[in-house]
PDB file as gemmi writes it, atoms N, CA and C in Angstrom:
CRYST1    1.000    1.000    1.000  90.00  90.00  90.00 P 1                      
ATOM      1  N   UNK A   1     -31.103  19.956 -30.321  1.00  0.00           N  
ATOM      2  CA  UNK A   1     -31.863  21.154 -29.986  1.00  0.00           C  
ATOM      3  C   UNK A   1     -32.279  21.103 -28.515  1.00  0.00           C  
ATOM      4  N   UNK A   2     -31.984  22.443 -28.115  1.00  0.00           N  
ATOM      5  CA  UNK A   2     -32.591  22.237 -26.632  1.00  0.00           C  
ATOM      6  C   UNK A   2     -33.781  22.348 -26.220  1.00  0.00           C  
ATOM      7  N   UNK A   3     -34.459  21.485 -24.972  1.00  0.00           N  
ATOM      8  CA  UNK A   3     -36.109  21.842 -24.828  1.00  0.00           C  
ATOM      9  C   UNK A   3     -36.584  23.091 -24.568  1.00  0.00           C  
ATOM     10  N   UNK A   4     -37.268  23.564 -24.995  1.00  0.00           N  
ATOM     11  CA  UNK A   4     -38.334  24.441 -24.410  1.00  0.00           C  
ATOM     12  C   UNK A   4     -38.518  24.410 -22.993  1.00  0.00           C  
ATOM     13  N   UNK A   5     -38.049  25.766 -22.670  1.00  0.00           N  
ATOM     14  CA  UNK A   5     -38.640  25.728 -21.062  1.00  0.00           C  
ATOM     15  C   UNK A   5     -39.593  27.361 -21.284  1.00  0.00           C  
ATOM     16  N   UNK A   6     -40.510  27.066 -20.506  1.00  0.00           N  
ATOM     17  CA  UNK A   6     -41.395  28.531 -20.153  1.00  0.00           C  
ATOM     18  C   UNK A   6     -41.497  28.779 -18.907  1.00  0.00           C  
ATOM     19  N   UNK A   7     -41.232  30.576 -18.820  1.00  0.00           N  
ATOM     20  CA  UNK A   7     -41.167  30.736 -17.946  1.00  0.00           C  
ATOM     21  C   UNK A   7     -41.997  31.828 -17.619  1.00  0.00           C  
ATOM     22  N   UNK A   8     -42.506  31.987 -16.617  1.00  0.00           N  
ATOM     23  CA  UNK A   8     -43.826  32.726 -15.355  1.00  0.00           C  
ATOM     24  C   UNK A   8     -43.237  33.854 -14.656  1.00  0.00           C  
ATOM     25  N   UNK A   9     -44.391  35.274 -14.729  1.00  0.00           N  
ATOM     26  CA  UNK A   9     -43.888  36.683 -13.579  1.00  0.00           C  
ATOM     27  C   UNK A   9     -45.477  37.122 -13.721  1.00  0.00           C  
ATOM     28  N   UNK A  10     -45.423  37.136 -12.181  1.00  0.00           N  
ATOM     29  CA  UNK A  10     -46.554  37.434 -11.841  1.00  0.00           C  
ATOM     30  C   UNK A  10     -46.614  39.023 -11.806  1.00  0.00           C  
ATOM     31  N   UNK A  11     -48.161  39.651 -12.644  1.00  0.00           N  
ATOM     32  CA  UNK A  11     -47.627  40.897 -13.350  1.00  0.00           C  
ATOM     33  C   UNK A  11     -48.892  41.046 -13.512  1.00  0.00           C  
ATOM     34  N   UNK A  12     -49.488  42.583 -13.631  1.00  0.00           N  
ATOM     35  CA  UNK A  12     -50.623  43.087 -13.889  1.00  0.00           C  
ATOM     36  C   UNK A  12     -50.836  43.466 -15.279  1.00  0.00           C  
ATOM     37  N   UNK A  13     -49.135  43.911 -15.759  1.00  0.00           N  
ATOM     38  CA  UNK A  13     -48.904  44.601 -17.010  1.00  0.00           C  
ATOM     39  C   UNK A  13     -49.598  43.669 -18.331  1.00  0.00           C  
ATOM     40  N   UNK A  14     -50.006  44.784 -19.177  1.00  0.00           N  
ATOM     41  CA  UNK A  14     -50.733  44.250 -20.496  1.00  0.00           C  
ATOM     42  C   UNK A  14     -49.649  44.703 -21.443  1.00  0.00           C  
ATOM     43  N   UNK A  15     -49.428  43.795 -22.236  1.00  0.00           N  
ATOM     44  CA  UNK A  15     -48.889  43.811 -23.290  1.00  0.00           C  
ATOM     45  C   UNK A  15     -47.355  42.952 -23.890  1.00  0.00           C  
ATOM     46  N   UNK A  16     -46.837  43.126 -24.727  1.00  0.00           N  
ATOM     47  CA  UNK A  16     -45.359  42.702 -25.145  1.00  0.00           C  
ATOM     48  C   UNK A  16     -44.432  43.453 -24.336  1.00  0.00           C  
ATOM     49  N   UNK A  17     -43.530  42.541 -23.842  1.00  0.00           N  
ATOM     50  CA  UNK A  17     -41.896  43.671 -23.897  1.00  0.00           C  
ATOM     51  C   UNK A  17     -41.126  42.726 -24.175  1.00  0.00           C  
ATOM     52  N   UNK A  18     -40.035  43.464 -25.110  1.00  0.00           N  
ATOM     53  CA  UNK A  18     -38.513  42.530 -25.645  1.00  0.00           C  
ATOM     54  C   UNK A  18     -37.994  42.994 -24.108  1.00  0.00           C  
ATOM     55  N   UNK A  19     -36.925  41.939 -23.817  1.00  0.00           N  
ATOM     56  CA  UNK A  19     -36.029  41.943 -23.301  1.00  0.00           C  
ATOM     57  C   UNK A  19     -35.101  40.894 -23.136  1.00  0.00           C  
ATOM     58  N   UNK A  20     -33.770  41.911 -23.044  1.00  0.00           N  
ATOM     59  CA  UNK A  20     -32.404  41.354 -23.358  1.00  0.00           C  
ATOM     60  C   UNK A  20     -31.879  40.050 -22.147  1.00  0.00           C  
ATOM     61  N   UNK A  21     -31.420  39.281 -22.717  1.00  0.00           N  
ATOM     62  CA  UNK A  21     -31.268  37.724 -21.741  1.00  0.00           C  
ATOM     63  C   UNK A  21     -29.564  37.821 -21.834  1.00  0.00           C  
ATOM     64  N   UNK A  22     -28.823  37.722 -20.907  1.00  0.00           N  
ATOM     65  CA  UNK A  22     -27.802  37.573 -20.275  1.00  0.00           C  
ATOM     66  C   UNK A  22     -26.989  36.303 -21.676  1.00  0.00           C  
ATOM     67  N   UNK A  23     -26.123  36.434 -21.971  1.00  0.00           N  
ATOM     68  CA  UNK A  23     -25.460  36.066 -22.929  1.00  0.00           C  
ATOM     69  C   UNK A  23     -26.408  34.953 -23.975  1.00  0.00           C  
ATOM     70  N   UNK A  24     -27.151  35.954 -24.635  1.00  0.00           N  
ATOM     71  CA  UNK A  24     -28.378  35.761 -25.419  1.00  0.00           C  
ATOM     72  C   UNK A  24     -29.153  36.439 -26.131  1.00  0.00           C  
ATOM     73  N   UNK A  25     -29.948  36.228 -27.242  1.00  0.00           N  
ATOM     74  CA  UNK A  25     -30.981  36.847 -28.061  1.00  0.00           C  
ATOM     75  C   UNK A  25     -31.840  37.790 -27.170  1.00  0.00           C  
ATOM     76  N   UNK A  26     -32.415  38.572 -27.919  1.00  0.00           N  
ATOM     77  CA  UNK A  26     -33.779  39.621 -26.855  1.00  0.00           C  
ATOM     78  C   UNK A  26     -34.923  38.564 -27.231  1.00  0.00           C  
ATOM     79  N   UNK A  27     -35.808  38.358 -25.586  1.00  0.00           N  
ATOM     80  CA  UNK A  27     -36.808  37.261 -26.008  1.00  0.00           C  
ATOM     81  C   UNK A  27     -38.119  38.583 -25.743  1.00  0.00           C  
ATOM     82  N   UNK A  28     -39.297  38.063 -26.434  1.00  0.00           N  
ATOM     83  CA  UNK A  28     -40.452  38.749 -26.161  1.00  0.00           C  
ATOM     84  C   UNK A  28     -41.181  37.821 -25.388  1.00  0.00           C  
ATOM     85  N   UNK A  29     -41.735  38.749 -23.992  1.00  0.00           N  
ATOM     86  CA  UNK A  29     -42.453  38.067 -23.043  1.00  0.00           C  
ATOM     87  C   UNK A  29     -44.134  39.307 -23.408  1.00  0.00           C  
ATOM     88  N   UNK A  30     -44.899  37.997 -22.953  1.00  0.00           N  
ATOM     89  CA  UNK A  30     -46.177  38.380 -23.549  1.00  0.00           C  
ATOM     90  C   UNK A  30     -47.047  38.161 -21.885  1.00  0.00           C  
ATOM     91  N   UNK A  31     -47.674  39.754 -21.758  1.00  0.00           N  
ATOM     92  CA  UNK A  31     -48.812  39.671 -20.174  1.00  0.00           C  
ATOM     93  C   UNK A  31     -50.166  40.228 -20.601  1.00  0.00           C  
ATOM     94  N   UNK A  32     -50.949  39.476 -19.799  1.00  0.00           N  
ATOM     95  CA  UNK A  32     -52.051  39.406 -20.016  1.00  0.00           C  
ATOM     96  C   UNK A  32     -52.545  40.218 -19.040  1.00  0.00           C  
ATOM     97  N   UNK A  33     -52.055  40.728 -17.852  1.00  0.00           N  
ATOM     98  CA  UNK A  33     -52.867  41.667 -17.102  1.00  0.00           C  
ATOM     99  C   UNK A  33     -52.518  40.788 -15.448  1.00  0.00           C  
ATOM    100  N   UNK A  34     -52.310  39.420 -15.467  1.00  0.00           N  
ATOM    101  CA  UNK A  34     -52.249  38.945 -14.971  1.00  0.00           C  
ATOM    102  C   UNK A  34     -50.824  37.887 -14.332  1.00  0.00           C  
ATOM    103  N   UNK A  35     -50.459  37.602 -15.690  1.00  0.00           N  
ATOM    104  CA  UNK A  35     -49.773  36.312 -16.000  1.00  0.00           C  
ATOM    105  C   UNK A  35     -48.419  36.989 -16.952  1.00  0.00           C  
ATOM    106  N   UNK A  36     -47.390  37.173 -17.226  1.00  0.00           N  
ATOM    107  CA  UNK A  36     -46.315  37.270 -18.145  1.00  0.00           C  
ATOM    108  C   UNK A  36     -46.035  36.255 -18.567  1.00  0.00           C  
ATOM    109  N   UNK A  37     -45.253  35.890 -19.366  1.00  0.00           N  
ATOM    110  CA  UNK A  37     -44.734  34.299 -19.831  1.00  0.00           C  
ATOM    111  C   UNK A  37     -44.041  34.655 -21.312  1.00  0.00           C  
ATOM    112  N   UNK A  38     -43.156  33.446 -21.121  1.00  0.00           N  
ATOM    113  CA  UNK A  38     -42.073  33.352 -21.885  1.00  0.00           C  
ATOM    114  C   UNK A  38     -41.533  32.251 -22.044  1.00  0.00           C  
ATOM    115  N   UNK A  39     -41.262  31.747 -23.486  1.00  0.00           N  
ATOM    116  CA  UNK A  39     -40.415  30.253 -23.829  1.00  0.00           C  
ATOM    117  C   UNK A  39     -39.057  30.526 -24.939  1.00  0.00           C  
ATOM    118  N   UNK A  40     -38.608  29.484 -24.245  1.00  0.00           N  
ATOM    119  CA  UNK A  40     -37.454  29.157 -25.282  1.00  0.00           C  
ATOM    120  C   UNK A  40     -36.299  28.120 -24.726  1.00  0.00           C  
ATOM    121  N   UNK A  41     -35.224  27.838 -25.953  1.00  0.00           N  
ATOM    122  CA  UNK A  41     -34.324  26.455 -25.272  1.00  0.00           C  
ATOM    123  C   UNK A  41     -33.189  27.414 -24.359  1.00  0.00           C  
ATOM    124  N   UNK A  42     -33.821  28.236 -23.259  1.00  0.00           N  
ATOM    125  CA  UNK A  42     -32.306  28.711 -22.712  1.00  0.00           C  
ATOM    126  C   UNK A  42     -32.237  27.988 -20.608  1.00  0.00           C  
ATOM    127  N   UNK A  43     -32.530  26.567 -21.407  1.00  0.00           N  
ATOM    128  CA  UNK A  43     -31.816  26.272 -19.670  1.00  0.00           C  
ATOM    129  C   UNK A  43     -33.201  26.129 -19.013  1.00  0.00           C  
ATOM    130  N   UNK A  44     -33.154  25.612 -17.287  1.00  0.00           N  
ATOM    131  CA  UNK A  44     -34.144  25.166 -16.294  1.00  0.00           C  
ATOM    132  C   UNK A  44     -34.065  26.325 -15.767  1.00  0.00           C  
ATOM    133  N   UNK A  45     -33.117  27.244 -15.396  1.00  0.00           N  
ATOM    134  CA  UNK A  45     -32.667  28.173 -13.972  1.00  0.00           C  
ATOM    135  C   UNK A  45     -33.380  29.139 -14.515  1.00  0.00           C  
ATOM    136  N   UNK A  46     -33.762  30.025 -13.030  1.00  0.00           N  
ATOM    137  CA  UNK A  46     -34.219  31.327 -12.873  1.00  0.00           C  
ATOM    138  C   UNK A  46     -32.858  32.054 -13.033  1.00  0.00           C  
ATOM    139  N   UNK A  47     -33.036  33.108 -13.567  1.00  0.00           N  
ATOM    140  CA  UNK A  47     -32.152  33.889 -13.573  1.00  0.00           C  
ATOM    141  C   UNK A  47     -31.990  35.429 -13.148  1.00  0.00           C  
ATOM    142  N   UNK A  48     -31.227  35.880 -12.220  1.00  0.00           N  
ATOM    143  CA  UNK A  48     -32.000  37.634 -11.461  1.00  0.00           C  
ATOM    144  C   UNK A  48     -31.528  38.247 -12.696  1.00  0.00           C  
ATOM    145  N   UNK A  49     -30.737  38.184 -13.396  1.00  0.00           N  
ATOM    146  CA  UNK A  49     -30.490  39.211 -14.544  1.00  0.00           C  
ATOM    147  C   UNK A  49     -31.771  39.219 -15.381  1.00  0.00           C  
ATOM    148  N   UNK A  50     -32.058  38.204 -15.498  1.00  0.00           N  
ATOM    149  CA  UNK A  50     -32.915  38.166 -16.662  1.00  0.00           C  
ATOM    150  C   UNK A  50     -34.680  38.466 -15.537  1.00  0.00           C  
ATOM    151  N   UNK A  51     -34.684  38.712 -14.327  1.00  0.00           N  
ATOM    152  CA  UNK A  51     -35.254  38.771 -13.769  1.00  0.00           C  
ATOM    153  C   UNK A  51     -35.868  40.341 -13.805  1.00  0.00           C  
ATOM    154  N   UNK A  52     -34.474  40.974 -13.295  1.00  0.00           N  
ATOM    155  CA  UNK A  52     -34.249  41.916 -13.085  1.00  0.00           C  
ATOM    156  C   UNK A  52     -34.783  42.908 -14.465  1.00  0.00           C  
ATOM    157  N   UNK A  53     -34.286  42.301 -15.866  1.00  0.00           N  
ATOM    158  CA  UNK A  53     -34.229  43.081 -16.875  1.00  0.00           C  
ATOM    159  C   UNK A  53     -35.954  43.154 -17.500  1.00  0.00           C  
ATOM    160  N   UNK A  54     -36.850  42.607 -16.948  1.00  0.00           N  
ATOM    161  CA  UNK A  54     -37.631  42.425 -17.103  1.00  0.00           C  
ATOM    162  C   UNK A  54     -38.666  42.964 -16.071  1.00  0.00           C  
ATOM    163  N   UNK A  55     -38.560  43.370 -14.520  1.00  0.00           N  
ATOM    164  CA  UNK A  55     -38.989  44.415 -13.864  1.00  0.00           C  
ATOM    165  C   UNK A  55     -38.602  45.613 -13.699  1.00  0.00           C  
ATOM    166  N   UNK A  56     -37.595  45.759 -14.584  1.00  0.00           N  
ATOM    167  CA  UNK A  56     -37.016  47.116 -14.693  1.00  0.00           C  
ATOM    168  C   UNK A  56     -38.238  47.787 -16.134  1.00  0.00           C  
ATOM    169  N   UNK A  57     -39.197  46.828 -17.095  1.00  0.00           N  
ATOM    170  CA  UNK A  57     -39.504  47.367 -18.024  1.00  0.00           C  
ATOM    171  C   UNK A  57     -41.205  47.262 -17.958  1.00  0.00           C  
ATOM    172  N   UNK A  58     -41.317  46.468 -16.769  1.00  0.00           N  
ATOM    173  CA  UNK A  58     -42.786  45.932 -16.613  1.00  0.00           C  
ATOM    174  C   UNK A  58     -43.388  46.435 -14.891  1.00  0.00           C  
ATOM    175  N   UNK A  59     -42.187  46.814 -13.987  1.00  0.00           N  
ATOM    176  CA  UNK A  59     -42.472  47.113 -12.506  1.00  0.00           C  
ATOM    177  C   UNK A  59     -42.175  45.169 -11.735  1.00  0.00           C  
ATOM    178  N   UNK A  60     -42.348  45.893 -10.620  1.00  0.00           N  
ATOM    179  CA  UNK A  60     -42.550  44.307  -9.761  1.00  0.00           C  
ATOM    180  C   UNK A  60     -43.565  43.653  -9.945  1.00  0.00           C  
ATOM    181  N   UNK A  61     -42.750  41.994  -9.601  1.00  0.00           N  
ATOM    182  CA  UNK A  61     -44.052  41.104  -9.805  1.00  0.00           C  
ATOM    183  C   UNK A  61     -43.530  40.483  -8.508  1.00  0.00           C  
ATOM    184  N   UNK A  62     -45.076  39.440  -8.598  1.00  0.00           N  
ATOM    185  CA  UNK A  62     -45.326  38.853  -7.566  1.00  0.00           C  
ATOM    186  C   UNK A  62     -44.588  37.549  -7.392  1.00  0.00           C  
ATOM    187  N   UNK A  63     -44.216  36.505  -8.349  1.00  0.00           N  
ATOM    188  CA  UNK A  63     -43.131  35.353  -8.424  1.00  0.00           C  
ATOM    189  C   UNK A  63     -42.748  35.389  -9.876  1.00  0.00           C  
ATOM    190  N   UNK A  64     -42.109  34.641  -9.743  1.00  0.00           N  
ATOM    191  CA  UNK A  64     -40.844  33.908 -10.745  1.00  0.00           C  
ATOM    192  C   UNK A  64     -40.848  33.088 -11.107  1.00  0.00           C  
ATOM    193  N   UNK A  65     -41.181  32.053 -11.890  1.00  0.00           N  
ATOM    194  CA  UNK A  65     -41.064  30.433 -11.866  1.00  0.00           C  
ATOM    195  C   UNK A  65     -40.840  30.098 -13.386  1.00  0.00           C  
ATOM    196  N   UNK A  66     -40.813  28.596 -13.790  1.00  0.00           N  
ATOM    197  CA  UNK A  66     -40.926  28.115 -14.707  1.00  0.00           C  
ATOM    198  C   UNK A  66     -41.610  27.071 -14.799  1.00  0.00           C  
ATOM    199  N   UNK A  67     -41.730  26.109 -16.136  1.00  0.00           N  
ATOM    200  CA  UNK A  67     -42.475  24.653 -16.498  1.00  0.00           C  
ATOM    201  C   UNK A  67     -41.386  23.607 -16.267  1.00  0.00           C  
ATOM    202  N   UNK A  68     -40.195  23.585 -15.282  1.00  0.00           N  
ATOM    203  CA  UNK A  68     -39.412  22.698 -14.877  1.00  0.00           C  
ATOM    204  C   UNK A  68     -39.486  22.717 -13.382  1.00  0.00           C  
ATOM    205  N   UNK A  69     -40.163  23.501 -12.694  1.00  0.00           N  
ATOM    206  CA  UNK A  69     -40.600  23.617 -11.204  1.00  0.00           C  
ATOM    207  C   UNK A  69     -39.557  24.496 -10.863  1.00  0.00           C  
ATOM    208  N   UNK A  70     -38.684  25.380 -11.194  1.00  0.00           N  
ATOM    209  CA  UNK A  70     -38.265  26.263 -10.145  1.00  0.00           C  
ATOM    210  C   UNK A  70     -38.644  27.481 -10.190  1.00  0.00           C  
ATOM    211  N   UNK A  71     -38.992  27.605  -8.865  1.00  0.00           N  
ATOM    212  CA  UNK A  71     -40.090  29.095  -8.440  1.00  0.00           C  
ATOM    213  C   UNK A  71     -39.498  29.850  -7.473  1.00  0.00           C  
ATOM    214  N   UNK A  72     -39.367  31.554  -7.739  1.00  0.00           N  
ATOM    215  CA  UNK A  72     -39.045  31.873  -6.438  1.00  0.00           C  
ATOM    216  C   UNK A  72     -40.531  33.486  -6.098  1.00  0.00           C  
ATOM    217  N   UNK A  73     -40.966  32.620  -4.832  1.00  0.00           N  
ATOM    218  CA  UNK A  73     -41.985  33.309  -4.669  1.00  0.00           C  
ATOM    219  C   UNK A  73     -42.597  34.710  -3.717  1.00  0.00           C  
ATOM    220  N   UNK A  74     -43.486  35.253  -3.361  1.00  0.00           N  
ATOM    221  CA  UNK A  74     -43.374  36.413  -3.159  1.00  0.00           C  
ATOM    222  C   UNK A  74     -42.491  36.649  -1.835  1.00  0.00           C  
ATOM    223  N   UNK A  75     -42.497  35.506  -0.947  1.00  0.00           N  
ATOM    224  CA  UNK A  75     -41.805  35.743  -0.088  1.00  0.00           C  
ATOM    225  C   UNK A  75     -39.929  34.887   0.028  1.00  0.00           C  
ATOM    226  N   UNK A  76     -39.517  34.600  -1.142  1.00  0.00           N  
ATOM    227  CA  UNK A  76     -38.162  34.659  -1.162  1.00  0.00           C  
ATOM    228  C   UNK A  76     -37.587  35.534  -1.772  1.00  0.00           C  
ATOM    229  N   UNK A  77     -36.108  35.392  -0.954  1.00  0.00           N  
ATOM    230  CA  UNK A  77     -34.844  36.444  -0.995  1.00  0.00           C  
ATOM    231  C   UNK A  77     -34.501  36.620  -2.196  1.00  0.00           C  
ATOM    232  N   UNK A  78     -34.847  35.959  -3.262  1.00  0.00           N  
ATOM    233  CA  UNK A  78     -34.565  35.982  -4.484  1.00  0.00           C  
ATOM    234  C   UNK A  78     -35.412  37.303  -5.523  1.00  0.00           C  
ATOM    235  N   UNK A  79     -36.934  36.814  -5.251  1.00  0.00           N  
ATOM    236  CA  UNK A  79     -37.654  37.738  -5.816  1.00  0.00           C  
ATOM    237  C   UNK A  79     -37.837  38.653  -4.934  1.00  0.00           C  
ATOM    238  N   UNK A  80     -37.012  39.220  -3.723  1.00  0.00           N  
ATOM    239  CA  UNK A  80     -37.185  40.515  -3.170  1.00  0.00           C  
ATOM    240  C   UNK A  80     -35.893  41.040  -3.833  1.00  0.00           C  
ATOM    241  N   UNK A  81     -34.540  40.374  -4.164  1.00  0.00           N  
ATOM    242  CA  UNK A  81     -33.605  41.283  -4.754  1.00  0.00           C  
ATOM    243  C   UNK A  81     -33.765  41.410  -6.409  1.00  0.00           C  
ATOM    244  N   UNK A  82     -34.645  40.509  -6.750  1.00  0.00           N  
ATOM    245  CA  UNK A  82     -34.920  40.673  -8.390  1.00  0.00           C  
ATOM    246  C   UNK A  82     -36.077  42.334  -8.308  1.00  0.00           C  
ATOM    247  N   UNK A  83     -36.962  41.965  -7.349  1.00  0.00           N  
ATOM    248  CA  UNK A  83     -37.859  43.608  -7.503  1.00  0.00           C  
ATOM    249  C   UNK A  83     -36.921  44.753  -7.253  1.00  0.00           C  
ATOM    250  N   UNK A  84     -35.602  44.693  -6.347  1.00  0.00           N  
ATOM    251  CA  UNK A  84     -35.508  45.690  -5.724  1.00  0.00           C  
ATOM    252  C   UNK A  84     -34.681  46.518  -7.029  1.00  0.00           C  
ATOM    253  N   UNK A  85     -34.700  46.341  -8.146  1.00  0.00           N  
ATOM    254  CA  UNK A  85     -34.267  47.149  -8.902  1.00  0.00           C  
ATOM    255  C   UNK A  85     -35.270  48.094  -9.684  1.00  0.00           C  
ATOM    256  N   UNK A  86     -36.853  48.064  -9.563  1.00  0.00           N  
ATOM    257  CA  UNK A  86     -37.671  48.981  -9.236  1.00  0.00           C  
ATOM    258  C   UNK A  86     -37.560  50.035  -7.778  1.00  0.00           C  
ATOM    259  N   UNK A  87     -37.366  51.565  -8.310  1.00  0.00           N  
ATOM    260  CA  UNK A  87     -37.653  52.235  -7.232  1.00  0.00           C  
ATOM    261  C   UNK A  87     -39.169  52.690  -6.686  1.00  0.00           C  
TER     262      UNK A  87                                                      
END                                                                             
């Protein structure tokens, strides 16, 4: 079985949203107003799809990260092309 990784989007939004993970189950990420977050055994990596599919349903956030240390934060190229699929 694979470990548990959780993963972090910095987010104002309250509430649940499912969303669909790139050759994978729909996971439910849970925000508090503050904080989004999400676990499961799919891997260490950030992913912009799964980035993406998830500010397309919640707006932009502020970083990206996980509980294995990779973060991409308000000022990388990463989480400026993961927001830019909010208009």
């Amino acid at each position: 079985m694979a470990a548990q990784t959780t993963w972090y989007a910095g987010s104002t939004y309250k509430g649940t949203v499912t969303v669909p993970i790139e050759n994978g189950p729909n996971v439910v990420w849970k925000c508090n107003g503050k904080v989004c977050s999400m676990s499961g055994p799919w891997g260490n990596d950030l992913s912009l799809d799964s980035c993406q599919n998830l500010v397309l349903r919640i707006g932009k956030i502020s970083y990206y990260k996980n509980s294995v240390g990779a973060s991409w934060t308000a000022h990388s190229s990463q989480l400026a092309q993961c927001n830019q699929v909010v208009r």
